[in-house]
C-alpha positions as CSV (number, residue, x, y, z in Angstrom):
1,X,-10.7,45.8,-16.9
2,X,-9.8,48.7,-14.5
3,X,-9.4,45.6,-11.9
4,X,-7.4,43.6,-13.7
5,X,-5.1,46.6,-14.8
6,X,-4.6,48.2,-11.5
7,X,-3.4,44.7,-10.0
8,X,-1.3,44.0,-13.0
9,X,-3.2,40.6,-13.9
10,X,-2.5,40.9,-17.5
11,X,0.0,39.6,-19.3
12,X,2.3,43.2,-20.8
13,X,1.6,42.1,-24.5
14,X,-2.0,41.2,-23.9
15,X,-3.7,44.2,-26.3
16,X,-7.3,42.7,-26.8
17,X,-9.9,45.1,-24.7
18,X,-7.3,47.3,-23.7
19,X,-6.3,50.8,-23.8
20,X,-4.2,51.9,-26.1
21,X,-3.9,48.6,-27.9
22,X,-5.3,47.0,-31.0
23,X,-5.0,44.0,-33.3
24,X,-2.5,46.5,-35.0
25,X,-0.1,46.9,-31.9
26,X,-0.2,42.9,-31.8
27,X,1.1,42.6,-35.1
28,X,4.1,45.5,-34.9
29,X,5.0,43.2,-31.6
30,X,5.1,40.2,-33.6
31,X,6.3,41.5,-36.4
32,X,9.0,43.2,-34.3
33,X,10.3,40.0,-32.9
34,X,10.2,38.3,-35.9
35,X,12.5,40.6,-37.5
36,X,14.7,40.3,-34.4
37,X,14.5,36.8,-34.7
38,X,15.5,36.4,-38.3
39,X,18.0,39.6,-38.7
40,X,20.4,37.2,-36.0
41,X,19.9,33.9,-38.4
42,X,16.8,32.2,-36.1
43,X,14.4,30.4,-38.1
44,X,10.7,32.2,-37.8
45,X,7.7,30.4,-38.1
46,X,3.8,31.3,-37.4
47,X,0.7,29.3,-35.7
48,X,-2.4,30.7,-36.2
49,X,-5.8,29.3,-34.9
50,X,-9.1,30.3,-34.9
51,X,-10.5,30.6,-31.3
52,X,-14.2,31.4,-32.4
53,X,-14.9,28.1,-30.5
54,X,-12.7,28.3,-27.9
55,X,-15.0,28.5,-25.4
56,X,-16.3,25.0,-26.1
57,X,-13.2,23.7,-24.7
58,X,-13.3,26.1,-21.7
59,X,-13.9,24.1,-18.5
60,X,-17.2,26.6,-17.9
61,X,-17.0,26.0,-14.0
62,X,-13.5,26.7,-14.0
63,X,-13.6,30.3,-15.7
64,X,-16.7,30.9,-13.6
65,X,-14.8,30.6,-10.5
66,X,-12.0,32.1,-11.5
67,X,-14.2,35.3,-12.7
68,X,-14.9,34.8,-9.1
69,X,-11.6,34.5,-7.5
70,X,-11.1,37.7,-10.1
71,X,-13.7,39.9,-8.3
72,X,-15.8,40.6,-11.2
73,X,-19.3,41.5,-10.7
74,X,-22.2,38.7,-9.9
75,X,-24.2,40.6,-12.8
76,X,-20.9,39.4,-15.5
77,X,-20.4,36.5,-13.8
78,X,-24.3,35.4,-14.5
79,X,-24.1,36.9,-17.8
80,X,-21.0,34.0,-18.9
81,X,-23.1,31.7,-17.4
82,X,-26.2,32.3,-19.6
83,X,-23.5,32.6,-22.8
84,X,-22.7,29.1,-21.9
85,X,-25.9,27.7,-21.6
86,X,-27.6,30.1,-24.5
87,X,-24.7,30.9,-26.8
88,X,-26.6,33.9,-27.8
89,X,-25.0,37.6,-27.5
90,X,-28.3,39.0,-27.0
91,X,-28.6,38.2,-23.6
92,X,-26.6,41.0,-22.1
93,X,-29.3,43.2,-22.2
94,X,-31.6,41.5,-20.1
95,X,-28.4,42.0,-16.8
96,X,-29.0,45.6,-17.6
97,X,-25.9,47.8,-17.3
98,X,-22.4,46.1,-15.5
């Protein structure tokens, strides 16, 4: 993360795994803007999707590279690859610590 934040590769209202952020800060954003939205006569409406599959539909040699292109750490980059493959959380132990 420290990468990521110190070349500003995250998006501002990205709050997952960050800092200072939370599911809550998400919501007072959105909920925020939706009361923008609505208080000058705009019509609101809300998506919401599960992701807990999204990465099935990642392109897995894709992400790789770009956790490449990213700089992050051979140790994490293996680790995604074995979550691909295994699809078992238990596996970051066995990389030791990253």
């Amino acid at each position: 993360m420290e990468y990521l934040n110190s070349f500003n590769l995250l998006h501002q209202t990205q709050s997952g795994f960050r800092a200072g952020h939370s599911t809550e800060s998400a919501l007072i954003v959105l909920i925020d803007h939706f009361l923008q939205a609505i208080n000058q006569g705009k019509l609101v409406g809300c998506i919401l999707v599960d992701f807990r599959k999204a990465f099935d539909l990642v392109d897995h040699k894709i992400l790789l590279e770009k956790l490449k292109m990213y700089k992050c750490k051979r140790a994490v980059r293996k680790m995604v690859s074995v979550l691909f493959r295994t699809k078992k959380s238990d596996c970051i132990n066995k990389w030791g610590e990253i």
